[in-house]
N, C-alpha and C positions, 0 to 999 in steps of 0.2 A: 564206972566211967565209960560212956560211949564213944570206939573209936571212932573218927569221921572215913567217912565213905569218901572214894572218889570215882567220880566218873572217867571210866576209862577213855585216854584223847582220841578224837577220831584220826583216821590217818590222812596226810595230808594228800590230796589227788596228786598221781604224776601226771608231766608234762603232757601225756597223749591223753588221758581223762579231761583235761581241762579245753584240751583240743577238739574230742570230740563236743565235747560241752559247750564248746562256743560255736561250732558249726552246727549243732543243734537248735543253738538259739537263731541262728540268722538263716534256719532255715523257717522257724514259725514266725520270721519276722519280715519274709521276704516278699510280702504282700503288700505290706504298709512300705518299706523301704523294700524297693526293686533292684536298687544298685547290689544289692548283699547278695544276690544271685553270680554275682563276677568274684568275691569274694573265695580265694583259695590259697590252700596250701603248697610250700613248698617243701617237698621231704627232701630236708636234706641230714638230720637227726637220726640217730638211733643206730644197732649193731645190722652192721650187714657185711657176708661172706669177702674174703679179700677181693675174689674175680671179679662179684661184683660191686665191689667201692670201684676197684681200678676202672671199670667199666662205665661206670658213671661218672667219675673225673673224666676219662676220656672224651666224656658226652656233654661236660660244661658244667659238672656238680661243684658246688664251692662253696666249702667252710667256712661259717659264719652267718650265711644269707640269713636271713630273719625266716620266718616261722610262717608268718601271713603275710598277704597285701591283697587290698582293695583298690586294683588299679581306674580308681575314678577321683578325677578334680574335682578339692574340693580349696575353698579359701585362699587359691594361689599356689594351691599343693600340686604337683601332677597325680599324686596317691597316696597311698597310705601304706607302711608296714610296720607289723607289729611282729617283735621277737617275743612270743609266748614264756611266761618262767611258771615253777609251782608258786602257790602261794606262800610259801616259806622254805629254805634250807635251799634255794637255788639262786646263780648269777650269773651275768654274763662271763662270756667270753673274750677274752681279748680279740680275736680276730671277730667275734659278734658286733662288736663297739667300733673296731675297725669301720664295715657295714651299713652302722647303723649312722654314722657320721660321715661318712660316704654318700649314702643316699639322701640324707638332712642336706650336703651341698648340694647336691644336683637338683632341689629344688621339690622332696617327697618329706612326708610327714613321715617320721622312723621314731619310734619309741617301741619301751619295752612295759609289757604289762604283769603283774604277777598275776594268773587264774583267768579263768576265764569271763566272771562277773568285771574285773577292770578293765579289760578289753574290748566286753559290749560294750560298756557305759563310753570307753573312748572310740570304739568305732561309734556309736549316739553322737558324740560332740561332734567328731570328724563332718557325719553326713549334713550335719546342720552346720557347718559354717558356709553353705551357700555353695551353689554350681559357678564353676568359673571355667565354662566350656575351652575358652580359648586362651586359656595361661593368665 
């Protein structure tokens, strides 16, 4: 009797793979859509020395901020931000959601994406819902 083989699972990308991965893509995309040149990161993620967290808090750092934003109007939006996740085994934050519905009132597109394929695809939708230069 033949045992079945299985394909070992690929591992899932973390958060900074996916990251560079969508910055990747908006840079070979930056020709066709020119706005994704504004397109950038907010580090506010990841392990850093005590001196310098305290340092950065002191400097206006704040837990939760979302991950991306694409500060250009688009459908009534002032902009876009997107809290990057892995594509599996990761969630928000409470104080992330706090943020994220924070900025949705103020009048910004905030959503969360898992990976960085749903994030192109919704910064795609975003840039086509039309320019709405003046609110």
């Amino acid at each position: 009797m033949k045992s079945a083989t299985r394909t070992p699972a690929r591992p899932i990308p973390t958060e900074s793979a996916e990251q560079k991965a969508l910055f990747q893509w908006a840079a070979c995309l930056s020709k066709r859509y020119p706005e994704l040149c504004l397109l950038h990161a907010i580090p506010n993620g990841g392990f850093r020395h005590k001196a310098t967290a305290g340092r950065l808090k002191a400097e206006g750092v704040k837990a939760g901020v979302p991950d991306v934003c694409l500060p250009v109007p688009r459908g009534g939006y002032h902009g876009l931000y997107v809290e990057l996740k892995r594509q599996k085994g990761s969630k928000t934050s409470e104080k992330q959601e706090t943020w994220l519905d924070a900025l949705s009132k103020q009048g910004y597109c905030a959503t969360v994406c898992k990976g960085w394929h749903e994030a192109s695809e919704t910064i795609l939708q975003y840039l086509r819902l039309g320019a709405d230069v003046n609110g």
